[in-house]
C-alpha positions as CSV (number, residue, x, y, z in Angstrom):
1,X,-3.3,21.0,79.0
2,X,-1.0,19.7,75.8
3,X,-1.7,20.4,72.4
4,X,-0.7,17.5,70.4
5,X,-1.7,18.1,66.9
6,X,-5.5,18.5,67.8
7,X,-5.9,17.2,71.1
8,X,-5.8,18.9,74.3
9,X,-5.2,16.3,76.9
10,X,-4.6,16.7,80.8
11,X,-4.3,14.4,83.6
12,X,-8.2,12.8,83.2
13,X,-7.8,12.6,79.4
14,X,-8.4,13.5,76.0
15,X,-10.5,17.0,76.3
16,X,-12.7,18.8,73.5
17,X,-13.6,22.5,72.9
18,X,-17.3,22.6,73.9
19,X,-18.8,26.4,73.4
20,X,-17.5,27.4,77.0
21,X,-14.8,25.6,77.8
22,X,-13.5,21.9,77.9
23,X,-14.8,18.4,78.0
24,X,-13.3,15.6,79.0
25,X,-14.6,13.1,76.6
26,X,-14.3,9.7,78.5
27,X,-14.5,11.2,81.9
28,X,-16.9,14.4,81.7
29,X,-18.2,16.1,85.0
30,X,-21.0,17.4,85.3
31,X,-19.8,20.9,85.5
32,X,-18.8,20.5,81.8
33,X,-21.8,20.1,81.2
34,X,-24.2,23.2,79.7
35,X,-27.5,23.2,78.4
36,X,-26.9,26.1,75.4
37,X,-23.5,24.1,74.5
38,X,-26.5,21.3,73.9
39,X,-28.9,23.1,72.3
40,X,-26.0,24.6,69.4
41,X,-24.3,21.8,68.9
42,X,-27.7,19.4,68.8
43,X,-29.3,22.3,66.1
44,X,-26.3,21.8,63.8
45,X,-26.0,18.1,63.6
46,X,-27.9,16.7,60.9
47,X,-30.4,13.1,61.4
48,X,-29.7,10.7,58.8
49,X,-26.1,12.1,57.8
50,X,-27.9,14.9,55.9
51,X,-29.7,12.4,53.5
52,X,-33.0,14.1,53.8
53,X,-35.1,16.1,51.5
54,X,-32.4,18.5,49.6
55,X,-34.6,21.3,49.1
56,X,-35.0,22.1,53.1
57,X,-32.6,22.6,55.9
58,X,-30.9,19.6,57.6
59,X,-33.1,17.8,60.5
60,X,-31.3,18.3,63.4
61,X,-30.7,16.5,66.2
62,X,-32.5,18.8,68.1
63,X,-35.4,18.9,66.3
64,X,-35.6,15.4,66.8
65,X,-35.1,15.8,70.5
66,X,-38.0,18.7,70.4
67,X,-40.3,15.9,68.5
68,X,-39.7,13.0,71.4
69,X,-40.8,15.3,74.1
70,X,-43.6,15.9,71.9
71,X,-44.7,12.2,71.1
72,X,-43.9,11.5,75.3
73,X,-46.9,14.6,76.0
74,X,-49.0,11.5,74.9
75,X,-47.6,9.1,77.2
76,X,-47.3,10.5,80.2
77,X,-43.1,9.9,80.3
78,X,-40.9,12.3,81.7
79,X,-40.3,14.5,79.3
80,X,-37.0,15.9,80.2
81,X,-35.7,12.6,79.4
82,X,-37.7,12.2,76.0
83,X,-36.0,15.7,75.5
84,X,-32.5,15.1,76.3
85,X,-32.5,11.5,75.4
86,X,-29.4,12.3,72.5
87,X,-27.6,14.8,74.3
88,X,-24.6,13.5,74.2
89,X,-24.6,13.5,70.6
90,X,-23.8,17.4,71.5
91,X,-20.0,16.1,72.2
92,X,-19.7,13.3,70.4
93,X,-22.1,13.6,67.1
94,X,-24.8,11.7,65.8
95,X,-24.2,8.3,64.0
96,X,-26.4,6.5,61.7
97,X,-27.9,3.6,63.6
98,X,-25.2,1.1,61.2
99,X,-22.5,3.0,62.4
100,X,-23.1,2.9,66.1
101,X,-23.7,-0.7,66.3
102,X,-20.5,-1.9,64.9
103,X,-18.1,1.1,66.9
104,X,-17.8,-0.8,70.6
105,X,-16.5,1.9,72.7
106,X,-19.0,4.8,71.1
107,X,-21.7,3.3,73.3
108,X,-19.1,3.3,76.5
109,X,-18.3,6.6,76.1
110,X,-22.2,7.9,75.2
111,X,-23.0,6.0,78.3
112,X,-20.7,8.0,80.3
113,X,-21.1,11.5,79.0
114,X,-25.0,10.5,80.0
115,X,-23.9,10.2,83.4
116,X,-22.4,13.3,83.5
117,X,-25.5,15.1,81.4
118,X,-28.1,12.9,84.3
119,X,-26.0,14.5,87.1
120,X,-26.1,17.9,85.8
121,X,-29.9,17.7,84.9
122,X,-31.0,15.5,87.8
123,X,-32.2,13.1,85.0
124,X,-32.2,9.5,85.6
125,X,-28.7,7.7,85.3
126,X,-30.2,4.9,83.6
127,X,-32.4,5.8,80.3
128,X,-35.3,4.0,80.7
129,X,-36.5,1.7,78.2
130,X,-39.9,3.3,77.2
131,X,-37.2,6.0,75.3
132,X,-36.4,3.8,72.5
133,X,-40.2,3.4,71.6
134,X,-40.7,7.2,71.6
135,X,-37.3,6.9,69.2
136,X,-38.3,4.9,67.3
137,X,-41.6,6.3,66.6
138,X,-39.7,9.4,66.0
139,X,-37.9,8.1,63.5
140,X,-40.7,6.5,61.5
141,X,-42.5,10.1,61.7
142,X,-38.8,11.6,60.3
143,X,-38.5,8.9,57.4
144,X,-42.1,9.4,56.2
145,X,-41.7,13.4,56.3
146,X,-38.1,14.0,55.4
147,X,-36.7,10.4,53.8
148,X,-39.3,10.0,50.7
149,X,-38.5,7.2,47.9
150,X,-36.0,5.1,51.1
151,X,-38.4,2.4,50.9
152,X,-39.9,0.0,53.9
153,X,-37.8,-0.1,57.1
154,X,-37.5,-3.4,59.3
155,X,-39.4,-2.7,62.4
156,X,-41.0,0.2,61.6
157,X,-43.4,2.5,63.8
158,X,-46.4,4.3,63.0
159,X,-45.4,7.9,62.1
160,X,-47.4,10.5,63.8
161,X,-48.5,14.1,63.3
162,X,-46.5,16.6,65.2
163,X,-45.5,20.4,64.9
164,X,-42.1,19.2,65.8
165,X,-42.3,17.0,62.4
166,X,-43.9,19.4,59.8
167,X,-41.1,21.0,58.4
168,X,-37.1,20.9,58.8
169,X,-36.3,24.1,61.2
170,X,-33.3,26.5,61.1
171,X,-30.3,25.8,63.1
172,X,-31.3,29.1,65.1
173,X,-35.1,28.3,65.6
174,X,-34.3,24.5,66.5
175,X,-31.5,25.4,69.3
176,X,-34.0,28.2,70.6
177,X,-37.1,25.7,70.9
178,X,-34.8,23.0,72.6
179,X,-33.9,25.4,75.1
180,X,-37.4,27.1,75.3
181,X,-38.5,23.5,75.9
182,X,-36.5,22.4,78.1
183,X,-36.5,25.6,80.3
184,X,-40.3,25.0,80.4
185,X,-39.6,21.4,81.8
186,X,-37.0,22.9,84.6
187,X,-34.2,21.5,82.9
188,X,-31.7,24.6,83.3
């Protein structure tokens, strides 16, 4: 594996430093692939950039993932994917919605580290479309908590009331719920 100035490359590509060893960002196997790399890096990474309430922790990724499980209870989805839904994020980061529209090859490459992530978890290789709704209700529940004074949203959902949503949790309480969860879901 070369080091050139902050890139380990090998013969399948550019490679990150993922908690227990390396992932091969545009072509990630599945034995890359762990659940408590997930949970970390999804507790540290901020919704919204960081632009939420000042006075409270960060809303992290996976305290957003925790609160789509818990809007999908209602639904009866599958809640392992309402769960992991934004795993990837946990090797490539979360972007604002803007952002990821207008970066082409960000959706390639969070499409295939979901392939790798679906193969691991024996989740579905395709997300199905009833995830967006449950993200999107997530996110109106996240800007009515968290984002006060950011005024009316195109498209908005109805926010709902969820333990999940209450308050901003700790980067330590938020990766151990993820992984409580998704233990509880067989996701392991």
């Amino acid at each position: 594996m070369a080091n050139r100035v902050g890139l380990y490359e090998d013969d399948r590509g550019p490679c990150i430093w993922a908690g227990r060893g390396f992932v091969h960002i545009f072509d990630p196997s599945p034995d890359e692939i762990h659940l408590d790399v997930i949970a970390i890096a999804l507790s540290r990474i901020p919704r919204f950039n960081g632009h939420t309430v000042e006075h409270l922790p960060a809303f992290s990724v996976a305290q957003h993932s925790v609160l789509c499980a818990e809007i999908a209870i209602g639904r009866a989805y599958d809640l392992r994917i309402a769960l992991m839904h934004d795993a990837a994020e946990a090797y490539i980061g979360d972007l604002i919605r803007p952002i990821k529209r207008e970066i082409g090859r960000y959706a390639d490459i969070e499409d295939r580290i979901w392939l790798a992530i679906s193969d691991r978890f024996d989740l579905p290789r395709m997300m199905p479309a009833w995830v967006a709704e449950v993200d999107n209700i997530a996110l109106a529940t996240e800007k009515a908590r968290f984002l006060p004074g950011s005024g009316e949203w195109q498209d908005m959902r109805e926010p709902v009331d969820s333990p999940a949503a209450r308050q901003p949790w700790r980067a330590g309480y938020a990766r151990s719920r993820f992984l409580d969860m998704a233990r509880s879901l067989g996701v392991s």
